[in-house]
C-alpha positions in Angstrom: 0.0 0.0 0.0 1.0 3.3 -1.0 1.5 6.1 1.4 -0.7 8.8 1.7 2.0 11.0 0.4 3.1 9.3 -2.8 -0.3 8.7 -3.4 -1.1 12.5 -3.2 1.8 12.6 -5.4 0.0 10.1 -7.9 -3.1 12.2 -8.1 -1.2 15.3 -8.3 0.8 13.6 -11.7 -3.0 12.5 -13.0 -4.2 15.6 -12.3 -1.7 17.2 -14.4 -1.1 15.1 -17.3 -5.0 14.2 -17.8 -6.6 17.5 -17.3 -8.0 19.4 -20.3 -8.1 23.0 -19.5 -5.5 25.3 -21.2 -6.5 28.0 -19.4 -3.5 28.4 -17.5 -1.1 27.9 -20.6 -0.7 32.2 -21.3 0.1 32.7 -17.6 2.8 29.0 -17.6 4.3 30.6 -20.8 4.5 34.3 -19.9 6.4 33.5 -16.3 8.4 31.0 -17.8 9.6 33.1 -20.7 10.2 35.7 -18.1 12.3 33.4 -16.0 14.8 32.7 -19.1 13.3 29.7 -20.4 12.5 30.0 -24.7 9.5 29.4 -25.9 9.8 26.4 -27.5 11.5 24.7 -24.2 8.0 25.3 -22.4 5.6 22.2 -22.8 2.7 22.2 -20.3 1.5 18.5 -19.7 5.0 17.3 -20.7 7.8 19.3 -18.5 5.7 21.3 -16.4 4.2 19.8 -13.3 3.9 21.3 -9.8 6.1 19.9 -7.1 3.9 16.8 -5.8 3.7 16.1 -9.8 7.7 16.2 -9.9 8.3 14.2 -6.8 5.7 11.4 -8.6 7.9 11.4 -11.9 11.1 10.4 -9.4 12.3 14.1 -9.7 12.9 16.6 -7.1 12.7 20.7 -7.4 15.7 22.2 -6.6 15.9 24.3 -3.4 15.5 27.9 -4.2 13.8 27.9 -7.6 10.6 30.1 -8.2 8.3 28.7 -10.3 5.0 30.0 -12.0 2.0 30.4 -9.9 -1.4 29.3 -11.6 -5.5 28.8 -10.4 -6.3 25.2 -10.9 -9.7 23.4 -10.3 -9.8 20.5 -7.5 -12.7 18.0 -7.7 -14.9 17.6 -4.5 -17.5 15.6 -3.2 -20.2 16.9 -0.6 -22.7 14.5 1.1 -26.4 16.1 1.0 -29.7 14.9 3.2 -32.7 14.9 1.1 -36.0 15.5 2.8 -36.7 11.5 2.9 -33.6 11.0 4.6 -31.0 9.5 2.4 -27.4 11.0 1.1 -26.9 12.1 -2.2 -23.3 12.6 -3.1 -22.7 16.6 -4.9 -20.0 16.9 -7.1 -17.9 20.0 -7.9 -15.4 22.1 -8.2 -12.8 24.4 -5.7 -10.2 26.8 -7.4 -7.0 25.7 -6.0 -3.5 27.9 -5.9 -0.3 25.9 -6.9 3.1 26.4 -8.5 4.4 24.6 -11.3 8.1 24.4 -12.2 10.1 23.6 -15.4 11.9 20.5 -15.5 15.3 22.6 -16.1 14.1 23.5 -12.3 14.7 19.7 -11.3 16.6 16.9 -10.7 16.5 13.6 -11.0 16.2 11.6 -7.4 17.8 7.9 -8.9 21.5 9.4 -9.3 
């Protein structure tokens, strides 16, 4: 079994390789380029994750780098009582606050 840390690790890598909003792709390019890194070196999906993401692909940030803030979406469940008494499950949506780095940021953590 897993532990609860590499498995939030795990959902962190799903959530960022499987999502399908691009919303965040102007603000990942625009602080990237300003941190130094071309254009054509900046693949979201691919070599951008956030730090949990990283640590799941065996990599580790490097201390000290700044990375690119973005607004991301976290799924959520919420149990509701309906009037004859039973649960039904809500699902929806929180915005969420994280930082994603470039995998020039990183290093690998089998040496």
């Amino acid at each position: 079994m897993a532990t609860a840390t590499a498995q939030m690790n795990d959902e962190a890598l799903d959530r960022a390789q499987n999502g399908q909003s691009v919303s965040n792709y102007p603000t990942i390019y625009a602080g990237f380029e300003a941190l130094g890194i071309a254009t054509a070196a900046i693949l979201p999906r691919i070599n951008i994750f956030s730090y949990r993401a990283w640590k799941a692909k065996g990599r580790q940030v490097r201390r000290g780098e700044h990375g690119v803030k973005v607004v991301t979406y976290l799924p959520t469940e919420k149990k509701v009582k309906q009037p004859d008494g039973s649960e039904k499950i809500e699902h929806g949506k929180r915005p969420w606050r994280a930082t994603v780095f470039h995998i020039s940021q990183t290093d690998s953590l089998t040496a």
